[in-house]
C-alpha positions in Angstrom: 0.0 0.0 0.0 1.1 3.4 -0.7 0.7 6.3 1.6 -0.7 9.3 -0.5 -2.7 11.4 2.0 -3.6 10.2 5.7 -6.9 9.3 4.1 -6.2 8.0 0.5 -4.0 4.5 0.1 -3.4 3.2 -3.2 -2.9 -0.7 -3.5 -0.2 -1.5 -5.6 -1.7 -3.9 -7.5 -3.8 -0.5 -9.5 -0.7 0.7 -10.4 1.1 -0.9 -13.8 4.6 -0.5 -14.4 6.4 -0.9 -17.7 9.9 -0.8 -18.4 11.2 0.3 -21.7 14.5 1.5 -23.6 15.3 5.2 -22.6 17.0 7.9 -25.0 19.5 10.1 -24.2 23.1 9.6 -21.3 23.9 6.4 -20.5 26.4 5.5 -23.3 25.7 1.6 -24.5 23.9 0.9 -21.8 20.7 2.8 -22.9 21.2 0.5 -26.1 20.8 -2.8 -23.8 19.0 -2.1 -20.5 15.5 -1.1 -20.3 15.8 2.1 -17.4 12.8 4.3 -18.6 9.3 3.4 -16.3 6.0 3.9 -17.8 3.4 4.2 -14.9 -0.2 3.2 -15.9 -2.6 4.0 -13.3 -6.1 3.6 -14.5 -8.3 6.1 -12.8 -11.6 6.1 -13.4 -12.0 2.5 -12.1 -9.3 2.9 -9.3 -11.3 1.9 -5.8 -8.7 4.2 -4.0 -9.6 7.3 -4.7 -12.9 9.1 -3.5 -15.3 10.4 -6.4 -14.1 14.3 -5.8 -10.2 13.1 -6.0 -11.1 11.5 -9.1 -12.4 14.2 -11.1 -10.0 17.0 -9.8 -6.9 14.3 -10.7 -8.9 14.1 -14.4 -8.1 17.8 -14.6 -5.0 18.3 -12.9 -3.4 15.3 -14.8 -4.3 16.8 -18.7 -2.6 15.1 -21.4 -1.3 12.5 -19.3 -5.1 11.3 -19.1 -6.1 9.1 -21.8 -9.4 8.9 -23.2 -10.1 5.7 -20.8 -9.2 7.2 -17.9 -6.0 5.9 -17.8 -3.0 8.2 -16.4 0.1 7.7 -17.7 3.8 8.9 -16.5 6.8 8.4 -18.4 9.7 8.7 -15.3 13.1 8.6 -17.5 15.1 11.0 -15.7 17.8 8.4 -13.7 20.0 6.2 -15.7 18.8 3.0 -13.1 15.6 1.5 -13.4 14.9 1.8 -9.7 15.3 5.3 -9.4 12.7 5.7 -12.6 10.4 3.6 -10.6 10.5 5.7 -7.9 10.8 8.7 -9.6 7.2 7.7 -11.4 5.3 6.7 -8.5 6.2 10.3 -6.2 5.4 12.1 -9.4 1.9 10.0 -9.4 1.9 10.8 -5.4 2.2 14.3 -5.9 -0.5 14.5 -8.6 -3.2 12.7 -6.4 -1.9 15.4 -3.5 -2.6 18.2 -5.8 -5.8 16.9 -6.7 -6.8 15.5 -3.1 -6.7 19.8 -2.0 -10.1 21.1 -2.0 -10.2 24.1 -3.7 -10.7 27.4 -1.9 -14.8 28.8 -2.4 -14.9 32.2 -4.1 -16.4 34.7 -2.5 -18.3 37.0 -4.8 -17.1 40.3 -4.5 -18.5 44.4 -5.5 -16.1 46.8 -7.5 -15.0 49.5 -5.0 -16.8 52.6 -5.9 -13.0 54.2 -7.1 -12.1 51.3 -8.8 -15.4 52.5 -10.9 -14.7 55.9 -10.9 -11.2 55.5 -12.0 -12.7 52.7 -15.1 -15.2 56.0 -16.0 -12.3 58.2 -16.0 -10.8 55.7 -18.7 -13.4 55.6 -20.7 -13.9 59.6 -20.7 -10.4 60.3 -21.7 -10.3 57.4 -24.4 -13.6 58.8 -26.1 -12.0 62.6 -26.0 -8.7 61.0 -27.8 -10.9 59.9 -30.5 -13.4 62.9 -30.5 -9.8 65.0 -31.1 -8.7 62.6 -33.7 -11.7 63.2 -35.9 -11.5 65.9 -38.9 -13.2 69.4 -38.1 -15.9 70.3 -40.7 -15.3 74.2 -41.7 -19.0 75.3 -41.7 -19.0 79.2 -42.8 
């Protein structure tokens, strides 16, 4: 089990892992060993998380949500396997935090009455730029 929040667990068994080749430093080994992690953790069915979690993570997680509801997170920043493994599963950790904090109510709020007088005084000055832009008709 993995400790997200004092409330949310995830079993382990929800979370896939797939190893695969990595680009980039690591010299031949990146040629032979499979270090990159691909973390598939499939959300919309996952038992762990309560309904609210689920649909903030939806939105907090973006393009890493496929269309199934599937989160995926490509960790290939270490040159070891374990580290990528890790590296995946804090970064899903931190996503599920992110989307675990409620977000703050807004409180509807009026436009102070100079914060309306200065938006008048805008739109006055504006409209006597213009009215001093037009041409002058010489009526005789």
């Amino acid at each position: 089990m993995i400790q997200v929040t004092p409330s949310i667990t995830i079993d382990e068994n929800e979370i896939a892992l797939e190893f695969v080749r990595a680009s980039g430093p690591g010299g031949q080994n990146v040629n032979k060993v499979a270090t990159a992690v691909q973390l598939r953790f499939d959300v919309r069915n996952s038992l762990s998380l309560p309904d609210d979690v689920r649909e903030r993570l939806v939105r907090v997680a973006g393009k890493r949500m496929t269309e199934e509801g599937v989160l995926i997170i490509d960790a290939r920043r270490y040159r070891s396997q374990e580290r990528n493994r890790q590296d995946g599963i804090d970064r899903l950790i931190a996503l599920i935090q992110k989307a675990a904090q409620k977000p703050r109510a807004r409180r509807k709020t009026r436009p102070t009455a100079e914060s309306k007088r200065r938006r008048l005084e805008g739109k006055r000055h504006q409209s006597e730029k213009k009215r001093l832009r037009k041409t002058v008709s010489h009526e005789e």
